[in-house]
N, C-alpha and C positions, 0 to 999 in steps of 0.2 A: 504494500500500500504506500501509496504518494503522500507528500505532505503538501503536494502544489496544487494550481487548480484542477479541476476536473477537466478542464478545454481550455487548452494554454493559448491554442490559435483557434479564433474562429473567422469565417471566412461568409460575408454576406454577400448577396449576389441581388446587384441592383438595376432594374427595370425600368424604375419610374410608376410600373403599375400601384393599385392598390393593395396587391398581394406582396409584391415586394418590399412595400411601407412597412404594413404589418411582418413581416418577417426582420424588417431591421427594428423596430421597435420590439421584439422578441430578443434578438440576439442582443440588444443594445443592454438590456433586461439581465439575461445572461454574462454577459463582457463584466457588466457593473459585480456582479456577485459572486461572478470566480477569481476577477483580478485578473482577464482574459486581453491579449494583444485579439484586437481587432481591424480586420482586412475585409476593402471596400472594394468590390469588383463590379464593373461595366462590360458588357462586350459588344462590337459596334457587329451586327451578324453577316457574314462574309456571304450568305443566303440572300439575303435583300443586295446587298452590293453587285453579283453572281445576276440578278432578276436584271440588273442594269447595262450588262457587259454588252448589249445590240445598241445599246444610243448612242448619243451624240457625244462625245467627253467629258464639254461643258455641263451638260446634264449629269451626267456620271459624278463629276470632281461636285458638282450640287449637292446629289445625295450622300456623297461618301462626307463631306461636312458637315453636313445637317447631322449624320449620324454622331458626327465623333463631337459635335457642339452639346445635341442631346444625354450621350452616353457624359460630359462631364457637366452636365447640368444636373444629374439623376447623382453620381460621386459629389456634388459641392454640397446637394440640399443634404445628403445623409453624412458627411462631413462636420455638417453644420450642427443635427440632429443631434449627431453624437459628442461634438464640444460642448452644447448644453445642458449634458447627462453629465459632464466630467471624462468623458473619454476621448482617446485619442489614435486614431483610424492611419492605416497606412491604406492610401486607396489606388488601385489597377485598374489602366485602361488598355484593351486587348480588344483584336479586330479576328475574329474565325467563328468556328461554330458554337452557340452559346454552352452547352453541353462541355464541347471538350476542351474547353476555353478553361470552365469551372474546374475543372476535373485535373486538367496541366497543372493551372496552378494551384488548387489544393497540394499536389504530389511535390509540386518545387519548394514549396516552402515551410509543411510539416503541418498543414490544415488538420484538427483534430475535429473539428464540427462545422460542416456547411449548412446554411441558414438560408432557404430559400421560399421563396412563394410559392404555391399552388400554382396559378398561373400566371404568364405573364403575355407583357405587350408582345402580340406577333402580327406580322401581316398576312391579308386575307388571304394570299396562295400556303400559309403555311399553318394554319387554322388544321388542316388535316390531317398535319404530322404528328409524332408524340409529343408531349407534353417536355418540356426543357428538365423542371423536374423530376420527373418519373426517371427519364435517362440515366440524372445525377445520381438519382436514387440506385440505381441499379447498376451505377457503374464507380462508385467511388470509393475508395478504401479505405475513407472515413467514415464518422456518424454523419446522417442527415437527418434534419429536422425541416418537416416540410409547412410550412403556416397555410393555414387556408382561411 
């Protein structure tokens, strides 16, 4: 038995949705009561960027910003959330598949709990595929705790 916390790193994965809210207000929850280093992840989805690869550049270079302005709009407000708590966030921003994006860096840095929403913001061509969590759920060699 340890004398440390239970989840030395925890590892929240930010949306912008309101499943992802509640999942950072869970872990923030969490972080506060173990004495936990807390890690903020964005992923800009290489799947939406991929949906753009027939246009026009300009178009292209559009949404690939728009992305990565949103993905550090979703890290500054939970940044923010968690300065307020008393905590202090080491936050990641990564561009591929949300999934193995989560999953890389859980493994690179010793994620002992990822913190994630039920669901999150996707677009309508991708409504159909599994769920980002469920993925994480079954592919990650830590604990996951899924908020809904």
């Amino acid at each position: 038995m340890t004398n440390g916390p239970l989840f030395q790193r925890i590892l929240i994965c930010a949306d912008g949705s309101e499943y992802s809210l509640r999942a950072a207000e869970t872990a923030f929850g969490l972080a506060h009561t173990h004495s936990s280093e807390v890690h903020v992840l964005a992923v800009m989805d290489s799947g939406i960027l991929n949906d753009f690869r027939e246009r026009p550049e300009k178009e292209r270079l559009r949404v690939e910003r728009d992305l990565k302005l949103t993905a550090e709009n979703h890290l500054a407000y939970l940044i923010e959330l968690a300065t307020q708590r008393g905590l202090e966030v080491q936050p990641h921003l990564r561009t591929g598949r949300p999934h193995i994006e989560i999953i890389n860096l859980a493994n690179e840095i010793g994620i002992e709990l990822i913190v994630i929403g039920k669901h999150g913001r996707q677009s309508i061509g991708r409504i159909m595929r599994r769920d980002v969590a469920e993925r994480v759920f079954e592919d990650a060699d830590c604990s996951v705790l899924v908020v809904i």
